[in-house]
C-alpha positions as CSV (number, residue, x, y, z in Angstrom):
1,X,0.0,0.0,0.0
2,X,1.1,3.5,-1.0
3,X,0.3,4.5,2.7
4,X,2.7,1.6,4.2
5,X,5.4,2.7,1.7
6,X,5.7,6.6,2.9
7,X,5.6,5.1,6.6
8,X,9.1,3.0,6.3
9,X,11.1,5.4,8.3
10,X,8.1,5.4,11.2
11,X,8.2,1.9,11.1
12,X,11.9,1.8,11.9
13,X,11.2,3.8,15.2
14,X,7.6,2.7,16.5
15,X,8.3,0.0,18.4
16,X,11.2,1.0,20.7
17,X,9.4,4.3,20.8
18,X,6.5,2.3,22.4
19,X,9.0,0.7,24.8
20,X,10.7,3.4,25.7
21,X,7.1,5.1,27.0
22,X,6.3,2.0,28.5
23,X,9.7,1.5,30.7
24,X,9.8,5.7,31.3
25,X,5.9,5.1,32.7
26,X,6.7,9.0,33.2
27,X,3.5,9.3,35.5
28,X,4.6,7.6,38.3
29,X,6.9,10.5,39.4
30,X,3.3,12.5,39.7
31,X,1.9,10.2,42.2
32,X,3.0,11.1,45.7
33,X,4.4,8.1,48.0
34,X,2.9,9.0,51.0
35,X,-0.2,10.2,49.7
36,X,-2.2,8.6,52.5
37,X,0.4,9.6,55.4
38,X,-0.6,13.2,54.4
39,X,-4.0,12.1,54.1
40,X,-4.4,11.5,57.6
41,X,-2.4,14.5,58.5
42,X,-4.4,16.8,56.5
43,X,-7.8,15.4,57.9
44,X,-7.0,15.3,61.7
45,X,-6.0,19.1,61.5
46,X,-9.0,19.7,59.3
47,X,-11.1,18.0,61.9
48,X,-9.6,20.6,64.4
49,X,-10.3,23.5,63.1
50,X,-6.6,23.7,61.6
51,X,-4.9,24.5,58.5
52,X,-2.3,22.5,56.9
53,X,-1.2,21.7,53.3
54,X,0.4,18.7,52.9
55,X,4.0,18.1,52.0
56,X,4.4,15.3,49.3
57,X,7.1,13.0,48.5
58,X,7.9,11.2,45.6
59,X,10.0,8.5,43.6
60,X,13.2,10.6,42.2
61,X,13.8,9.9,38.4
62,X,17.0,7.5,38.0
63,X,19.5,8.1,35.4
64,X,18.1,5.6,33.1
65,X,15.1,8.1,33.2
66,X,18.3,10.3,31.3
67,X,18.9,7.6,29.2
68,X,15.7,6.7,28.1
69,X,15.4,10.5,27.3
70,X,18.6,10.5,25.0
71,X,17.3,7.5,23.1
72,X,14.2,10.2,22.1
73,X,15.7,13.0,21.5
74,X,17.9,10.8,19.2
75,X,14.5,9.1,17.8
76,X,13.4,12.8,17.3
77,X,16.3,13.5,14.7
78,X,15.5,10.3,12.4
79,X,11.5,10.9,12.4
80,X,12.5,14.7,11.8
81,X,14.1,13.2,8.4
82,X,11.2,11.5,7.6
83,X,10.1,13.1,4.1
84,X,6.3,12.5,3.5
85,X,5.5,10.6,6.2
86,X,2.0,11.1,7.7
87,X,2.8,9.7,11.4
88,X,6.5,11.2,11.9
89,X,4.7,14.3,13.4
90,X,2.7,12.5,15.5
91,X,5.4,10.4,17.0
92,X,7.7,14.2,17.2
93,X,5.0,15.6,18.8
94,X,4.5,12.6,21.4
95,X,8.1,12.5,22.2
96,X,8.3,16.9,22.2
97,X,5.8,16.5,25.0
98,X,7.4,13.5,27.1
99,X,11.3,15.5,27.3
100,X,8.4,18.4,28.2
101,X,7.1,16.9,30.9
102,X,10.3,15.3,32.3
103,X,12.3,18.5,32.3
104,X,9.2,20.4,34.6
105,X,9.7,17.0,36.7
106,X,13.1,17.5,37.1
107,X,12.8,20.9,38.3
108,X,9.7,20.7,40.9
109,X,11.5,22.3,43.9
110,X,11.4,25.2,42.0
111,X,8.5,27.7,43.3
112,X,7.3,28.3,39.3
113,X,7.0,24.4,39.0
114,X,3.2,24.5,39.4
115,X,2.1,27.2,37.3
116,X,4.5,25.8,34.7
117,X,2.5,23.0,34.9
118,X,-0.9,24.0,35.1
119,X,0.4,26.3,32.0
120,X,1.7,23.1,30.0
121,X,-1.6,21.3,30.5
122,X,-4.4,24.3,30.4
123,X,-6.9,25.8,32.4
124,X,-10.7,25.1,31.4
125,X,-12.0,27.5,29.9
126,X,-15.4,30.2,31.1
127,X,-18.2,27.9,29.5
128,X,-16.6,24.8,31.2
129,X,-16.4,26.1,34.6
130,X,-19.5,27.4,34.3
131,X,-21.1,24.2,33.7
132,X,-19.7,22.7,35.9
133,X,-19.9,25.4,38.4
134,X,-24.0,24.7,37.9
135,X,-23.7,20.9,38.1
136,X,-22.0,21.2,41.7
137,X,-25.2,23.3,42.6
138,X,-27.9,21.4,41.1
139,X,-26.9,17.6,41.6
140,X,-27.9,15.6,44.4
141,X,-25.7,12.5,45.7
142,X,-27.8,9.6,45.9
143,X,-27.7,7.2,48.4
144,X,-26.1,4.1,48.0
145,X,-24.6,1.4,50.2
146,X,-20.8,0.9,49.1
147,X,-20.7,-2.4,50.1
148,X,-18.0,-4.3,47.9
149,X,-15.1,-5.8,49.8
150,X,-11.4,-5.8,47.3
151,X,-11.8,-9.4,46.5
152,X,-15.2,-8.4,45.1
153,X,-14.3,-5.8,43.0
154,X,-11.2,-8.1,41.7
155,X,-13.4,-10.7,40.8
156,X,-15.9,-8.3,38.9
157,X,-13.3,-7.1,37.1
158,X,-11.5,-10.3,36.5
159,X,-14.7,-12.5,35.4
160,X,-15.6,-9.4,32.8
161,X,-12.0,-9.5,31.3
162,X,-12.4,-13.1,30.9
163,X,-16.0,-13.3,29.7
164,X,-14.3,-10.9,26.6
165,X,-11.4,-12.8,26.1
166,X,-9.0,-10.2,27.4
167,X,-5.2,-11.3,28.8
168,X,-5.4,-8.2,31.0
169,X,-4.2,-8.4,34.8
170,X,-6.2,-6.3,37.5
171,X,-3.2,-4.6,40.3
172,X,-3.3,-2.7,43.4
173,X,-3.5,1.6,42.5
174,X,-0.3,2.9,43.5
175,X,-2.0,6.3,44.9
176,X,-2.6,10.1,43.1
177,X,-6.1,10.2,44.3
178,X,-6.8,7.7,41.6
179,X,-9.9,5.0,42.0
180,X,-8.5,3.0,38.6
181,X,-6.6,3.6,36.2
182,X,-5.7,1.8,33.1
183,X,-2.2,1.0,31.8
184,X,-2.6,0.3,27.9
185,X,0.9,-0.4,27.8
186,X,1.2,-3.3,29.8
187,X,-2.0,-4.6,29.9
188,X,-3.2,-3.6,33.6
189,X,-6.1,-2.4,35.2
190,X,-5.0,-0.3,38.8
191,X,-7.6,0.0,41.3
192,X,-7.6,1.1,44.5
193,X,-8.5,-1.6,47.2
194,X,-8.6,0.8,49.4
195,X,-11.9,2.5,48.0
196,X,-15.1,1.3,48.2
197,X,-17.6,0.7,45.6
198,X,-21.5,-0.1,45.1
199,X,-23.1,-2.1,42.7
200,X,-24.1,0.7,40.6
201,X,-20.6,2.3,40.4
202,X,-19.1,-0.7,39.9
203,X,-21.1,-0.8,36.7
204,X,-20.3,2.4,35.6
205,X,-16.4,1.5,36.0
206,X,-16.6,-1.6,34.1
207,X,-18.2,0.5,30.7
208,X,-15.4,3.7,31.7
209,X,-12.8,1.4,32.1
210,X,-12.8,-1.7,30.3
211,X,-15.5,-0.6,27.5
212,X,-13.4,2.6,26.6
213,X,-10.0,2.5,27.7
214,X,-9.4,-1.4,27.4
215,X,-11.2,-1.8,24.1
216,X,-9.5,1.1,22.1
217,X,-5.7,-0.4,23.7
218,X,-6.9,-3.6,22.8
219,X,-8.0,-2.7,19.0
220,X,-5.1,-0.5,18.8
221,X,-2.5,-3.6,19.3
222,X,-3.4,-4.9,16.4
223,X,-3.0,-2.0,14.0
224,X,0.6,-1.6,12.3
225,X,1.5,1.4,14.5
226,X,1.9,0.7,18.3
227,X,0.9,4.8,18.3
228,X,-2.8,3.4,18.6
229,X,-2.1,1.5,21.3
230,X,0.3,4.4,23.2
231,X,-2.4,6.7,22.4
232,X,-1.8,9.5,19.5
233,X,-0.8,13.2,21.2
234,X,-3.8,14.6,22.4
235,X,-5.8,12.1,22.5
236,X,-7.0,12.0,25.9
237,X,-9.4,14.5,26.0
238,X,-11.5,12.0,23.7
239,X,-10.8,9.3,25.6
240,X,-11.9,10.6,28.7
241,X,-14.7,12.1,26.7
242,X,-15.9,8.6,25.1
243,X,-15.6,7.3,28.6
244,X,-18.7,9.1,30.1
245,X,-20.3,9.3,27.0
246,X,-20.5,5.5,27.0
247,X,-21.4,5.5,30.8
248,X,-24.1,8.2,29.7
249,X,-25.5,6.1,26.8
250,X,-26.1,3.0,29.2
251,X,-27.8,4.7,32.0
252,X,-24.3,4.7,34.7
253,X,-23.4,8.0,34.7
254,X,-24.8,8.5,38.2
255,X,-24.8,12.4,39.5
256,X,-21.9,11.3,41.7
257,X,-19.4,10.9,38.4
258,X,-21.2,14.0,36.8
259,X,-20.3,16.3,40.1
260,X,-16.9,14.4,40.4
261,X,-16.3,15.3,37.0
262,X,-17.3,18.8,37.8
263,X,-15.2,19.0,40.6
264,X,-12.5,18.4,39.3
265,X,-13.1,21.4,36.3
266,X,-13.2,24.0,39.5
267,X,-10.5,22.2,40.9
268,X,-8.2,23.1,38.1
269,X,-9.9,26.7,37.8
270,X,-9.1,28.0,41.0
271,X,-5.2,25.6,41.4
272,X,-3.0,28.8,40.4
273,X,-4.7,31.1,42.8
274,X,-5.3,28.8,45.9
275,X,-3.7,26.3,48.3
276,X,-4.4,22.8,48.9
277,X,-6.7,24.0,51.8
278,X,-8.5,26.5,50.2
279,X,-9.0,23.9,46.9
280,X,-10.8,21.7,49.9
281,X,-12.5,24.4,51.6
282,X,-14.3,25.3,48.2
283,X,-15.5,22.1,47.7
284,X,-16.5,20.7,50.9
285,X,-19.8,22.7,50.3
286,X,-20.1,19.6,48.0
287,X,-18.2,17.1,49.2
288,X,-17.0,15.7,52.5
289,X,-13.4,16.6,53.7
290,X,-12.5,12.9,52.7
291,X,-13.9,13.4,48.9
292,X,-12.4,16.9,48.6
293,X,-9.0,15.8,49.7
294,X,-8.7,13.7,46.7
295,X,-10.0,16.2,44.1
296,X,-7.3,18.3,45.8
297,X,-5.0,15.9,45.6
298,X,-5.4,15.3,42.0
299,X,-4.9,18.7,40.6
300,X,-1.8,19.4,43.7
301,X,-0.1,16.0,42.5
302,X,3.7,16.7,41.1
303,X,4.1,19.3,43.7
304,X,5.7,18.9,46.8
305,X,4.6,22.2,48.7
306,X,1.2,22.3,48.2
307,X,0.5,25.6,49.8
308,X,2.1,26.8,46.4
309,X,0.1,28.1,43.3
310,X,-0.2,25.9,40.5
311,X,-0.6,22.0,39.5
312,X,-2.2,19.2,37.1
313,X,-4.9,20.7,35.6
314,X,-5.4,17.4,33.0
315,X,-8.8,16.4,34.5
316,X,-10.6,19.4,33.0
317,X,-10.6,16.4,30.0
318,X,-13.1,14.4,31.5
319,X,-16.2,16.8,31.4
320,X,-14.7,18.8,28.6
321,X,-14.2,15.7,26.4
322,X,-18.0,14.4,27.4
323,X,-18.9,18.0,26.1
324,X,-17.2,17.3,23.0
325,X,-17.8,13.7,21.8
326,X,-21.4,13.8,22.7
327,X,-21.5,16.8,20.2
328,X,-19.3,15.3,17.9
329,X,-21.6,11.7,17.7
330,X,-24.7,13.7,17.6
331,X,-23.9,15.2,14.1
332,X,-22.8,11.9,12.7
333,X,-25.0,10.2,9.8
334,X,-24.2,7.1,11.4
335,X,-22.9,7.1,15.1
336,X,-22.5,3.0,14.8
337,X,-19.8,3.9,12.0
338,X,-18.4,6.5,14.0
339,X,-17.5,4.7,16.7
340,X,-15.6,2.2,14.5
341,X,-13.4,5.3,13.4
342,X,-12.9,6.2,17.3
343,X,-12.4,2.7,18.5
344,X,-9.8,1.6,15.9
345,X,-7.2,2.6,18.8
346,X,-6.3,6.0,20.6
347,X,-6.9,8.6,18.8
348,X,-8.6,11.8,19.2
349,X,-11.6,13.6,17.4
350,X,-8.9,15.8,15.9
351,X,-7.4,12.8,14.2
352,X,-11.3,11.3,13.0
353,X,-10.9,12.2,9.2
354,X,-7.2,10.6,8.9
355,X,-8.6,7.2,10.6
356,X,-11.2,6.8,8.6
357,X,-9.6,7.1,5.3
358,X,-7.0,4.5,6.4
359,X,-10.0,2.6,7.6
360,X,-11.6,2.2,4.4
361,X,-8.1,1.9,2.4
362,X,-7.1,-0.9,4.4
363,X,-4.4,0.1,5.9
364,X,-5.9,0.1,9.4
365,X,-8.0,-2.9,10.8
366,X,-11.0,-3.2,11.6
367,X,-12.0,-2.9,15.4
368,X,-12.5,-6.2,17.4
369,X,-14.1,-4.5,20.2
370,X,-16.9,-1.5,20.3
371,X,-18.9,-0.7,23.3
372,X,-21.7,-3.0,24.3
373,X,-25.2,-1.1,24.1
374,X,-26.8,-2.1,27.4
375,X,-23.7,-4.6,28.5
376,X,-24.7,-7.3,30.7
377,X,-22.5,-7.9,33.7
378,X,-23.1,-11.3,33.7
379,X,-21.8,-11.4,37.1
380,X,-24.3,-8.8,38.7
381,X,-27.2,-11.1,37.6
């Protein structure tokens, strides 16, 4: 194919780019260690009337974290050589924005580090906030009993990976405020044993996690680029997006994910201008101390004074990416076909038109896995 033939030089690179970003796992140095040391710091002072903004530690960058950045700026050179090819500025891109985020990470004592990062990943903008400024005000947390022990949710999760097939492993969270997580790379699904679930969210997870996030890394291995299994630059905003979207479509997204999605918008919005404390003390009008501590948390995470402006503003994505991909599906002659374009791997709404061309040229595969409308959970019968 014509395609194939301009991509020889990507080829070359892909794979140990995709290693590379799979041994750097760069997001690991965001995640404090003693996240729930401070935790219990931060709520016994809160509890007395006191003030305190925790002080985060975290795992320090070894030098193969140099290394491994050497190898990409020397990846960077070849793809820049690449003449014609349509994926050399994807990959340039991806790796432009890994040496970014390493070189803020090695310089985090510094007192700009937060607002350099809350620059590098954005601030939502006035419409956003807005709505979900309004959604904290008008939704009402329901009731429900969150009864699951961690075997339970293992075994939910487990018996759903094997009723699709799926060689995935379900692993312990390793902190960041972060319920689950996904790693695409190697094939795991992080949750935090620590949590507790209901029934009904438990649902809800299984169509976020495992009918968005494991199905587009799952259809994305099997494509001739490993870029739509990594995930194309900028692609999580539709990721996150087609997350809730499918939780929407089947009836799971509960007010408590709407207003957690919210929260996390005004988080973000207010994380140059306040402290870790004040980020809690605006919230708790909506949230208990325990639920604002992690929404804090998650937007103070890379920093280790968190009294300091600034921080990770990245889960604006999540409500601004519902915003957009419910749009975006709505206009669609055909959102069936649509959602074959989106789950062919990891790419974003910006990258819709390309996908489908290579789609219907052959060059990409068609996808094994699309979201389930009304999925079972055969094990919540």
């Amino acid at each position: 194919m014509l395609v194939a033939e301009s991509e020889k030089c990507v080829f070359k690179y892909d794979r140990r780019l995709f290693d590379i970003e799979k041994q750097l796992n760069i997001l690991r140095y965001l995640n404090p260690v003693n996240a729930r040391k401070e935790k219990e710091k931060f709520l016994r002072a809160y509890a007395g009337g006191e003030t305190y903004n925790p002080v985060f530690e975290y795992e320090s960058c070894g030098p193969e974290v140099g290394d491994f950045c050497r190898d990409l700026k020397k990846i960077r050179e070849k793809l820049e050589r690449c003449k014609g090819s349509v994926f050399a500025p994807f990959y340039i891109k991806k790796i432009n924005y890994l040496l970014r985020f390493h070189d803020l990470l090695i310089h985090r004592d510094s007192p700009d580090f937060g607002n350099e990062l809350s620059a590098f990943y954005g601030l939502p903008s006035g419409p956003l906030l807005l709505e979900a400024q309004k959604n904290l005000e008008r939704l009402k947390n329901e009731q429900v009993e969150k009864n699951l022990s961690p075997g339970d949710v293992r075994g939910v999760f487990e018996t759903e990976l094997k009723r699709l097939g799926l060689e995935w492993e379900v692993r312990p969270a390793d902190g960041g405020g972060v319920k689950m997580a996904v790693n695409a790379a190697c094939s795991e699904i992080h949750i935090d044993f620590s949590s507790h679930f209901s029934k009904a969210g438990i649902k809800g997870y299984l169509c976020h996690e495992i009918g968005t996030h494991v199905f587009r890394a799952e259809n994305g291995k099997f494509q001739p680029l490993m870029l739509f299994r990594s995930g194309f630059p900028g692609y999580m905003e539709t990721e996150e997006g087609l997350a809730a979207y499918n939780e929407s479509k089947n009836g799971l997204l509960v007010p408590e994910n709407l207003k957690k999605y919210s929260a996390r918008v005004v988080a973000a919005a207010i994380c140059n201008e306040a402290s870790f404390s004040e980020i809690v003390d605006e919230l708790t009008g909506y949230f208990s101390p325990e639920e604002a501590f992690t929404f804090a948390l998650r937007v103070k995470r890379g920093l280790h004074d968190t009294s300091l402006p600034g921080g990770y503003t990245k889960d604006c994505v999540y409500l601004s990416g519902f915003r957009k991909v419910s749009a975006f599906l709505q206009k669609q002659p055909s959102e069936q076909e649509a959602l074959k374009v989106l789950y062919c791997g990891k790419i974003g709404l910006q990258h819709f038109e390309m996908a489908r061309d290579l789609l219907a040229e052959g060059f990409l595969k068609q996808p094994r896995y699309l979201p389930e409308a009304n999925p079972s959970f055969s094990n919540f019968r």
